[in-house]
N, C-alpha and C positions, 0 to 999 in steps of 0.2 A: 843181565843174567849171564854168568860165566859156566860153560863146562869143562869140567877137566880128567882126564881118563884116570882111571884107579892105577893100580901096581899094575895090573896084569895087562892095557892097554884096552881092554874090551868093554867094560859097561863103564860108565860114565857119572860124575856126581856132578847132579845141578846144585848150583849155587845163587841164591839172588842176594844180595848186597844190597846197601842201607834200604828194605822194604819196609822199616819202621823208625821214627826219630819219636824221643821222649824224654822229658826232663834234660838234655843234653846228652841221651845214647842213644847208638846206631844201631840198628838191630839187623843182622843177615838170616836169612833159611837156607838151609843146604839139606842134600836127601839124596838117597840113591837104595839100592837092594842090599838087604839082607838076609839069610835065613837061620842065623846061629847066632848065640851070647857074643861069641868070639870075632864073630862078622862084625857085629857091631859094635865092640869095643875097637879091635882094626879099624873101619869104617871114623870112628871119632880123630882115634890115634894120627891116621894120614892125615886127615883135616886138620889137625893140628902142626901136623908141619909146615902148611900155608904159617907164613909171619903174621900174615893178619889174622888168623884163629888164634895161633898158638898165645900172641901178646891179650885175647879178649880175657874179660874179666871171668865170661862163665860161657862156656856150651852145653846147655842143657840139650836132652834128648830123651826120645823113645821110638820105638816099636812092637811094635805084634806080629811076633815072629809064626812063620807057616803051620805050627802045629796050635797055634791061639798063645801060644804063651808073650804075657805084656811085659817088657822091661822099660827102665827108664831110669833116667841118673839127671839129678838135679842140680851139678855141679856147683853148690852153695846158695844156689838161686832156689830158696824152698818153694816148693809145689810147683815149680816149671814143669818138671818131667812128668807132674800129674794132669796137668792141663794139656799139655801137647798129647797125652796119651788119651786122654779122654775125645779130644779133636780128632786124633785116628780111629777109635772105636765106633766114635758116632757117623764118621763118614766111610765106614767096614772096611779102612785101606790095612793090609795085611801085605808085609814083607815087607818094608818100604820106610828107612828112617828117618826123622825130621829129626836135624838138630836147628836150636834156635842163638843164634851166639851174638 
């Protein structure tokens, strides 16, 4: 598991790398705080500048942001974003994004 500080140098995005192999892919979890659409579009955006995000084929994501509202983006990987959202829902994690790449 790798952490690495955001822009502002103060909270932190975990990262865990290959936590799943399948048919021949690697699969990473990454997550950190959010409390806004734009948080979490940012939040993706930076992760993407890692070489190793930016080259994956998809990073799917969601959260349920502080006032309940559920986003989630399935970057071509259909119903990724609905499954990881429903995974946050059932265990009532609020703020807190999981991308899955």
């Amino acid at each position: 598991m790798a952490s690495v500080p955001t822009r502002d140098g103060t909270d932190f995005v975990k990262i865990i790398e290959n936590v799943l192999t399948d048919r021949g892919s690697k699969y990473a979890v990454s997550g950190g705080e959010v409390a806004s659409k734009e948080e979490a579009v940012a939040f993706v955006k930076e992760l993407c500048r890692k070489k190793k995000f930016a080259k994956a084929t998809h990073n799917s994501w969601a959260v349920i942001l502080p006032d309940g509202t559920p986003l989630k983006n399935d970057d071509g990987e259909t119903g990724a974003g609905m499954v990881i959202l429903r995974m946050l829902e059932r265990e009532e994690v609020v703020g807190q994004i999981v991308v899955v790449t």
